[in-house]
N, C-alpha and C positions, 0 to 999 in steps of 0.2 A: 730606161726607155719603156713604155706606155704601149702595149699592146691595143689594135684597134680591133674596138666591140662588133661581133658580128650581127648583123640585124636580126637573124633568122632567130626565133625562139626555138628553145632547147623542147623535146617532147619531155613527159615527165615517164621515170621507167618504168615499166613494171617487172612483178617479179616471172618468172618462168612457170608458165605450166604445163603439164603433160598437154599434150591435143586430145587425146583418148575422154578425158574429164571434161564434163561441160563446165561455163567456165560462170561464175556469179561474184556479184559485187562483194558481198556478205556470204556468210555462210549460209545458206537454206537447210541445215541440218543440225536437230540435236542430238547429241546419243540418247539409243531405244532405249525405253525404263525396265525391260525385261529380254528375255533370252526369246519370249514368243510376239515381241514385238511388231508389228509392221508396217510400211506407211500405205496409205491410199492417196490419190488423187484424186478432187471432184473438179473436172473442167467444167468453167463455167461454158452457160448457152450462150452461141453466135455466130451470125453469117458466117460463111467458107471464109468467105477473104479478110474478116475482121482481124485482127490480133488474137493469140491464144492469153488466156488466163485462167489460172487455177491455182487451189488451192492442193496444200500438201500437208495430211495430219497423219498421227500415230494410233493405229488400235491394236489392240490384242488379237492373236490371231484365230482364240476362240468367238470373240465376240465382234467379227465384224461383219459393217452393214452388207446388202446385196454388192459386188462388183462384178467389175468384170475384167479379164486376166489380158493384157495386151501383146504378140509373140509378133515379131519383127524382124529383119534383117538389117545389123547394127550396122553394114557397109562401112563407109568413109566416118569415124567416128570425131572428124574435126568439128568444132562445133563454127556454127554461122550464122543459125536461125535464133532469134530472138524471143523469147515471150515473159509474161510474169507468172512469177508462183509465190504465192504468200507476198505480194507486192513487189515483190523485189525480181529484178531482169535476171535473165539467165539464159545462157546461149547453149543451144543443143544442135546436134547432129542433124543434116539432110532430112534421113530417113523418120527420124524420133519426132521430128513438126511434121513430116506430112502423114505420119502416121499418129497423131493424135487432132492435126487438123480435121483430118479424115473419119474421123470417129465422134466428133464434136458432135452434142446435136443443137439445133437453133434455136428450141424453144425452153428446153429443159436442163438441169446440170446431170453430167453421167460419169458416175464413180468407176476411175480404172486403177490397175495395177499395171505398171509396167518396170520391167529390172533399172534400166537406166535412169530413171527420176525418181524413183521411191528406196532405191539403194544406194548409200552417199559412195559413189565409188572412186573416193578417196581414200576414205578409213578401208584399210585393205582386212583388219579383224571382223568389221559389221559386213562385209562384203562374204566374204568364205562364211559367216555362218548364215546369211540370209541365202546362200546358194542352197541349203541343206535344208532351209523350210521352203523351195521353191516347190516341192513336189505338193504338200501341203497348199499352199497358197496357189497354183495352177489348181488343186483340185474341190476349191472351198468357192472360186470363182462361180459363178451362175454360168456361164459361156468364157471361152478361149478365142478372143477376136485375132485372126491370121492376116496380117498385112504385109503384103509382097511389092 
């Protein structure tokens, strides 16, 4: 006997991910080439309302360009909000889009640090040792941007 086929398509699975982690197609991370490793971000310029996009590179934490250091309230850390980084989509927390929306400028690109996107906090090894150069990296910033 002949089971009847249901119309509805099947979703395809995916695998489980923590909520805490933003969540991305691809990996957006490689492992840092060193121990004083770190990443910046340069959001590019544009309207408030336009889409976020940016880029995410590796410098040495002696030799990096001017930044500036981003400090937040990580809140609700489900991610929701959409944007690209190194082309590829990636969904962050509430707080972390309208706290780099909010910082964007419209005419110019402005290089930040912020812990949630420039620390893969996945890798729980890169994460504990980038906690220990945060003092370092808060204090090499040009300015400590406070968004509440």
């Amino acid at each position: 006997m002949r089971r009847k086929r249901s119309k509805r398509r099947r979703r395809p699975t995916r695998s489980h991910r923590p909520t805490s982690v933003p969540v991305i197609e691809d990996s957006l991370y490689e492992s840092l080439p060193s121990q004083s490793s770190i990443r910046l971000i340069t959001l590019h310029p544009s309207d408030f309302k336009d889409p976020i996009r940016c880029t995410l590179e590796v410098f040495e934490l002696a030799s990096v360009p001017p930044y500036e250091a981003i400090s937040y309230v990580w809140g609700d850390a489900t991610p929701r909000n959409r944007l690209r980084c190194n082309g590829r989509r990636y969904l962050v927390s509430d707080n972390l889009y309208d706290a780099i929306r909010n910082v964007r400028f419209k005419d110019e690109p402005r290089i930040i640090w912020v812990d949630a996107l420039c620390i893969d906090q996945a890798n729980l090894g890169e994460r504990s040792h980038q906690v220990l150069l945060m003092r370092d990296i808060y204090s090499r910033a040009q300015r400590t941007l406070i968004c509440l």
